[in-house]
C-alpha positions as CSV (number, residue, x, y, z in Angstrom):
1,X,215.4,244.4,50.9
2,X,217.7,243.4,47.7
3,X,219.3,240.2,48.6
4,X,218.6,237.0,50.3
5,X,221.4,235.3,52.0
6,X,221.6,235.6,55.4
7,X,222.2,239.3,56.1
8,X,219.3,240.3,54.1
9,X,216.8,237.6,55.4
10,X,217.4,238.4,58.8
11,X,216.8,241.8,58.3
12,X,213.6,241.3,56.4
13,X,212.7,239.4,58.8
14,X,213.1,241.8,61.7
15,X,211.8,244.4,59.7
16,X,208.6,242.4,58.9
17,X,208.7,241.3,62.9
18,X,208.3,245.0,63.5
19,X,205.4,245.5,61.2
20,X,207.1,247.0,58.2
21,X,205.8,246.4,54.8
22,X,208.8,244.3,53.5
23,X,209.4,243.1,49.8
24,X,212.8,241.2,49.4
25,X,214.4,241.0,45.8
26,X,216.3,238.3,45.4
27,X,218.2,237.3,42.0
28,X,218.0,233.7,41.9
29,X,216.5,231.9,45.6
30,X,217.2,232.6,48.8
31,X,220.4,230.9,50.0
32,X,221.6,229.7,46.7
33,X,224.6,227.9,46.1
34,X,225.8,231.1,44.0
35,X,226.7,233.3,47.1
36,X,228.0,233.6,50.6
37,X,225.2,231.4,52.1
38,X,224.5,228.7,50.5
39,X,226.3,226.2,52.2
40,X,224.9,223.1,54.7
41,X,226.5,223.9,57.4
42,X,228.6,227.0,59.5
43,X,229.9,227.3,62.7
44,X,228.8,229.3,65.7
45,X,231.3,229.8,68.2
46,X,231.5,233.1,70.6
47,X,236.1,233.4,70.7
48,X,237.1,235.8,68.5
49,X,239.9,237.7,70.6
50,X,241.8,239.7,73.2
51,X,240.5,243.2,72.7
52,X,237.0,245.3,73.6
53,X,236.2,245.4,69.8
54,X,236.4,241.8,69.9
55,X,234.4,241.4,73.0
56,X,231.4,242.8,70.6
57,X,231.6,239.8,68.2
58,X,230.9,237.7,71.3
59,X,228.4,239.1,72.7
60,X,226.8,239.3,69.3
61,X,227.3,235.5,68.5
62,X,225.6,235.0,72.3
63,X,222.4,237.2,70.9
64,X,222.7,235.2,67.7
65,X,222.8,232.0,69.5
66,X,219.1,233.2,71.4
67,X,217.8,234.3,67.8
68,X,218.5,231.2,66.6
69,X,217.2,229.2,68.9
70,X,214.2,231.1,69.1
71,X,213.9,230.7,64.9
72,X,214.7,227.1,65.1
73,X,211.3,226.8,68.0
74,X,209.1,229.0,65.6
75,X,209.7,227.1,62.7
76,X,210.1,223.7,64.1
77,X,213.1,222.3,62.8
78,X,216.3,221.4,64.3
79,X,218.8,224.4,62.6
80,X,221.5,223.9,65.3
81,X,223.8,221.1,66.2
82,X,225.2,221.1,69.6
83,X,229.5,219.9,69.3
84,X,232.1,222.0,71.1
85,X,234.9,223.7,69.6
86,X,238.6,222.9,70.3
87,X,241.0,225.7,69.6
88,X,244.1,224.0,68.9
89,X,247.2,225.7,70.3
90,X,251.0,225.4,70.3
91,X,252.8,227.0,73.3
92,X,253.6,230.2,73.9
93,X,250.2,230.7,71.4
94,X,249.0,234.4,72.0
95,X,246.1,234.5,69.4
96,X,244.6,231.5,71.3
97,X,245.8,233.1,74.5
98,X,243.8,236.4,73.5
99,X,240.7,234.3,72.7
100,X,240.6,232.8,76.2
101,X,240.8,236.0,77.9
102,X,237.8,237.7,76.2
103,X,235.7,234.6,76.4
104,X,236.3,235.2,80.5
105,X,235.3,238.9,80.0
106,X,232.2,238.0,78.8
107,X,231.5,235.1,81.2
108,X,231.0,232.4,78.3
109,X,232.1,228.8,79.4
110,X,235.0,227.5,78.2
111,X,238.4,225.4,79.0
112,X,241.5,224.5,78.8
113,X,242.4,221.2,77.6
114,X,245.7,219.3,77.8
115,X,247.1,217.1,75.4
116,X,245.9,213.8,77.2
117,X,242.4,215.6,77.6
118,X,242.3,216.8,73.8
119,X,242.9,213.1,72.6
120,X,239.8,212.0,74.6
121,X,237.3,214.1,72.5
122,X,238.1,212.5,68.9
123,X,238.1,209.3,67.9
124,X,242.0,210.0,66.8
125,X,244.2,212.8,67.0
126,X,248.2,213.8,67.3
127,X,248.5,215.7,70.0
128,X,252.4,215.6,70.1
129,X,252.9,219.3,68.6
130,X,249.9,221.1,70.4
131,X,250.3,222.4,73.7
132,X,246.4,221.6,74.4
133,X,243.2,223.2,73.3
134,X,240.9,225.8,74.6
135,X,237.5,224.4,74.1
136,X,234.1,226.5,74.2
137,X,231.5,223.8,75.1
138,X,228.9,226.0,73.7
139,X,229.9,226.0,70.2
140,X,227.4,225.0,67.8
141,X,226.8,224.0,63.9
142,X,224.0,225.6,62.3
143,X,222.2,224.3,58.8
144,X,222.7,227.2,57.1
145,X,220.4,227.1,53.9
146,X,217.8,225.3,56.2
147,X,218.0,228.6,58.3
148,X,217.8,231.2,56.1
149,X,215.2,229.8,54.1
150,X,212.9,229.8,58.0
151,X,214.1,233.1,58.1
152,X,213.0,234.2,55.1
153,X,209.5,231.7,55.5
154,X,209.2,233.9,59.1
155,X,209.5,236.8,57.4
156,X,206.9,236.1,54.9
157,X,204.3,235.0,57.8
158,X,204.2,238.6,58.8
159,X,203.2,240.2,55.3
160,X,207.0,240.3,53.8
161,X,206.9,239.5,50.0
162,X,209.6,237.6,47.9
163,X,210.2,238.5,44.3
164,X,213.1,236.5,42.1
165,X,214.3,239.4,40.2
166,X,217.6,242.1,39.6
167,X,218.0,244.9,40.9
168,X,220.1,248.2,40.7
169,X,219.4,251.0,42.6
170,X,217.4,254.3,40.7
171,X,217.2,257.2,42.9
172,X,216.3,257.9,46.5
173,X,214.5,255.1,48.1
174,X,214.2,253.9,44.2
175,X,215.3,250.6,42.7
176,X,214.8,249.3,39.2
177,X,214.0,245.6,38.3
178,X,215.3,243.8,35.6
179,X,212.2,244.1,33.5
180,X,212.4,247.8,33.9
181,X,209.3,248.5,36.6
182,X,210.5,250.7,39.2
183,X,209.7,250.1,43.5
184,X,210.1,252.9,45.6
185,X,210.3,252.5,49.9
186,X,211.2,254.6,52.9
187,X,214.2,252.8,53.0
188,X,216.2,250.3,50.7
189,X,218.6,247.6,52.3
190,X,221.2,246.0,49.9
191,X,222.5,242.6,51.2
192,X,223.9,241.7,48.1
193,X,226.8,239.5,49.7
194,X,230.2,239.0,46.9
195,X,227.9,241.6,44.2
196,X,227.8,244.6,46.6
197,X,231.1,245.7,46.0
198,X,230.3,245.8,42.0
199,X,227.1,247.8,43.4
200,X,228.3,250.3,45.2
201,X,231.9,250.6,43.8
202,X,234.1,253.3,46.7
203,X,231.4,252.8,48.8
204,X,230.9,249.3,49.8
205,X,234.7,247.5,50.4
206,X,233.7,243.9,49.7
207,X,235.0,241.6,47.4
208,X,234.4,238.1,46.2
209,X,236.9,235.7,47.6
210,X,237.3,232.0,46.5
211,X,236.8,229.7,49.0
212,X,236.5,225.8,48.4
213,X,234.4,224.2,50.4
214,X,235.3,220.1,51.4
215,X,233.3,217.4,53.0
216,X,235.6,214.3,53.6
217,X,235.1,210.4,54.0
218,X,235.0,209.7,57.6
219,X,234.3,206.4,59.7
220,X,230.9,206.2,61.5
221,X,232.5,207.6,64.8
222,X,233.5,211.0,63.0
223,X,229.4,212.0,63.6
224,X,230.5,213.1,66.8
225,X,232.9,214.7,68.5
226,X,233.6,218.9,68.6
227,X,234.5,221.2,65.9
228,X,238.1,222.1,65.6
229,X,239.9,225.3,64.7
230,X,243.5,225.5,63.9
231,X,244.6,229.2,63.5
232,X,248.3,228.8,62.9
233,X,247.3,226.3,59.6
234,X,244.3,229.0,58.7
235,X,242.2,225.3,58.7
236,X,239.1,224.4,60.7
237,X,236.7,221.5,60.3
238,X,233.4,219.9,61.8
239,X,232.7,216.0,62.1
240,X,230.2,214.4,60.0
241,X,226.9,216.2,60.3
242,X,223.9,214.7,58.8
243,X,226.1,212.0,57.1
244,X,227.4,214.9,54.6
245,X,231.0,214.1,55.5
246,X,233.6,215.4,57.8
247,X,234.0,219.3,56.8
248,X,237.6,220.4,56.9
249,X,238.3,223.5,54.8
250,X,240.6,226.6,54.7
251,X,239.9,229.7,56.7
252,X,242.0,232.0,54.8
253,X,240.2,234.0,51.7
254,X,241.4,232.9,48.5
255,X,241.7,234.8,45.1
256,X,239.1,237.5,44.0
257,X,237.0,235.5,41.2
258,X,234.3,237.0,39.1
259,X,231.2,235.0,40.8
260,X,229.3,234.9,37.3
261,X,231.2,233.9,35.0
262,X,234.3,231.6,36.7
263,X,233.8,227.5,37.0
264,X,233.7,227.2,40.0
265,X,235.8,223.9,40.2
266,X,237.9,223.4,43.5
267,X,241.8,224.1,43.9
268,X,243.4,220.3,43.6
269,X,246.2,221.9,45.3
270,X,244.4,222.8,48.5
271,X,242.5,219.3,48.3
272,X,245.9,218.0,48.5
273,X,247.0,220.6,51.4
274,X,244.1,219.9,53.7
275,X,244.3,216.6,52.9
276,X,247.8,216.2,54.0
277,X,246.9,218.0,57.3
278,X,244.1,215.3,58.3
279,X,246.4,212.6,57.7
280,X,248.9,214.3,60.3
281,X,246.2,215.2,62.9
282,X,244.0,212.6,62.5
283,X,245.6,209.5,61.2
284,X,242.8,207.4,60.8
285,X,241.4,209.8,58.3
286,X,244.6,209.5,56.1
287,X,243.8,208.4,52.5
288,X,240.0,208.5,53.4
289,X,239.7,210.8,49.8
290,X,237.0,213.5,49.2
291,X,232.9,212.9,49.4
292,X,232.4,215.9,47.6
293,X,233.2,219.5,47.1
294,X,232.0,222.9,45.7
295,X,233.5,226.3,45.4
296,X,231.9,229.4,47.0
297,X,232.7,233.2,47.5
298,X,233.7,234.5,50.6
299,X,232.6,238.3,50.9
300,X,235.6,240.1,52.2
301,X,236.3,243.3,53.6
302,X,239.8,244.7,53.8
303,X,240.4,244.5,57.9
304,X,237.6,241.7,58.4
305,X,234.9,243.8,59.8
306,X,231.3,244.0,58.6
307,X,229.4,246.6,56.3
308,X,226.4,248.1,58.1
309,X,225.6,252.2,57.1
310,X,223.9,254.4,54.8
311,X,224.9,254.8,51.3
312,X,226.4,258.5,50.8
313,X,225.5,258.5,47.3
314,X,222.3,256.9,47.0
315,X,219.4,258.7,49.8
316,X,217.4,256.2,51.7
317,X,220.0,253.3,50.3
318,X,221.3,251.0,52.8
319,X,224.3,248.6,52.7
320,X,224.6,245.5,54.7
321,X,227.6,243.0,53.8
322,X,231.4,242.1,54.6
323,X,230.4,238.9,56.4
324,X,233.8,237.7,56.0
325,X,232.8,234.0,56.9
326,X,231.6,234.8,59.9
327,X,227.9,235.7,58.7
328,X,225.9,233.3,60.1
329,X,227.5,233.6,63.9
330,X,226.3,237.1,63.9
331,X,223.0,237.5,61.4
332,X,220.3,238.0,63.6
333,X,222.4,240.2,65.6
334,X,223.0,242.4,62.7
335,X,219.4,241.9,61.0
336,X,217.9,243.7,64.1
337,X,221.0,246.1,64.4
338,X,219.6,247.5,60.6
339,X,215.9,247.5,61.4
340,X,216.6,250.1,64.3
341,X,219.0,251.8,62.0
342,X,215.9,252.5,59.7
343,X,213.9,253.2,61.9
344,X,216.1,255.9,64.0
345,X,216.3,254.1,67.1
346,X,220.5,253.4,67.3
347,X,223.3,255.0,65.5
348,X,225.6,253.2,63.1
349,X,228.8,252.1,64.3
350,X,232.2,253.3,63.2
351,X,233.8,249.9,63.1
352,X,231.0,249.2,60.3
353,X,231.2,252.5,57.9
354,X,230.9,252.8,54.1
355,X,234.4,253.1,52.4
356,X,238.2,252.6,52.2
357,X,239.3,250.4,54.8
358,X,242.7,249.3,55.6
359,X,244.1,245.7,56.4
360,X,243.8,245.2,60.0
């Protein structure tokens, strides 16, 4: 396993849960604040859409959800944080609509709030150009580098070992270190999160996106209250877990950016966007000013979808990736999806191939 974020720990660990011999390679620490997963906090929520490939990403996040709770029992720590999610919508809001539909496919609770209902869940909002809000009640926060570090602590209880070095793959099954000693296994899994594209260039379709990353000043009564997600402004935000500040951020990828070698200081132009958009939503947030910020990558595939298949040039090679920001709702999922890929128990799936992809 090269990589530990949360792709490759959750596949290490399922591998290692299975009784594989398991040694993860990991550049710098498991969940660092260089890649895709080392942030506090992500969201779990089980909307993603209208159509049946959709309905997959919910019934994964559901299968996630049990993972993670079952993680969070093992290892004795509290990784999730029960709030809601409001899906703000205007009228005549198809995407919204489309969410709502597949969330009834699947049977997974959710509403719809009106304007006057909406206002009642935060401790301020304009409501006056939202139509209401479907809400999934079951929506959840997870502490992300808390979890994949019990991941990868799980993994390591059942024989897995950890080793801080570089990798590059060196023939079938092969991969060389960075001190030049050579490891050899049935299979290889690269989870290498904004790198893997440089990795596997033609093969692996995932790029380094920049993404900043805001936690806000908030009053006391911002620790509660549901997560929000406003698709039409590409924004979304949490309230005030663990006193880290209200989260409020930008959905939407940024630039590609060279995750070596850039400073990785955040866009005062988007500080002042999504700054501008509290102070219209939620007035009583208006001026409250930044508690801190960071930059991090995004790992983007073309049309959104992950990267789960065998490499075509490199036997026994394995490439797991694309989480697109929506890794952590669907890890575990995908971790055991990649141990029964290795061990020739499921197929891989179309929608997660090796190569060109189009926008969706």
């Amino acid at each position: 396993m090269v990589g530990a974020g949360v792709f490759g720990a959750a596949a290490a660990d399922s591998l290692a849960r299975r009784g594989w011999a398991v040694t993860i390679v990991e550049r710098y620490a498991p969940a660092n604040g260089r890649g895709s997963s080392g942030d506090r906090t992500r969201m779990l929520r089980f909307g993603h859409g209208s159509s049946a490939e959709d309905d997959w990403y919910t019934r994964s996040a559901l299968t996630s959800l049990e993972a993670w709770r079952e993680l969070a029992a093992d290892a004795g720590t509290d990784l999730l944080a029960p709030c809601g999610l409001a899906w703000f919508a205007r009228e005549g809001d198809a995407l919204v609509s489309g969410v709502g539909e597949g969330l009834k496919r699947e049977g997974v609770a959710h509403e719809w709030l009106d304007p006057d209902a909406l206002a009642g869940c935060f401790p301020d909002i304009t409501t006056e150009d939202l139509a209401g809000a479907l809400y999934e009640p079951g929506a959840c926060l997870i502490r992300a580098t808390t979890a994949v570090e019990a991941l990868v602590a799980r993994a390591r209880r059942h024989g897995a070992t950890l080793r801080l070095e570089r990798a590059a793959p060196a023939g079938p099954g092969r991969v060389e270190l960075g001190g030049g000693e050579k490891l050899e296994a049935d299979g290889v899994v690269w989870a290498c999160g904004p790198w893997l594209g440089a990795l596997f260039p033609g093969e692996a379709p995932v790029r380094p996106a920049w993404q900043d990353v805001l936690h806000w000043h908030a009053p006391p009564a911002w620790r509660d209250g549901p997560a929000w997600f406003d698709e039409r402004e590409g924004l979304y935000g949490f309230p005030d877990l663990d006193g880290l500040g209200l989260k409020a951020v930008s959905h939407e990828p940024g630039r590609p950016f060279d995750p070596d070698r850039e400073n990785r200081v955040p866009d005062p132009a988007m500080t002042a966007r999504i700054g501008g958009y509290l102070a219209h939503r939620f007035p009583a947030l208006a001026g409250s000013g930044l508690l801190h910020a960071r930059v991090m990558p995004y790992e983007m595939t073309p049309d959104g979808h992950f990267l789960a298949a065998a490499s075509e040039r490199w036997e026994r090679h394995w490439l797991l990736g694309g989480g697109s920001g929506h890794g952590f709702k669907h890890a575990p999922t995908l971790g055991a999806h990649v141990a029964e890929l290795l061990a020739g128990e499921t197929k891989p799936l179309a929608t997660f191939a090796a190569g060109t992809r189009g926008a969706p």
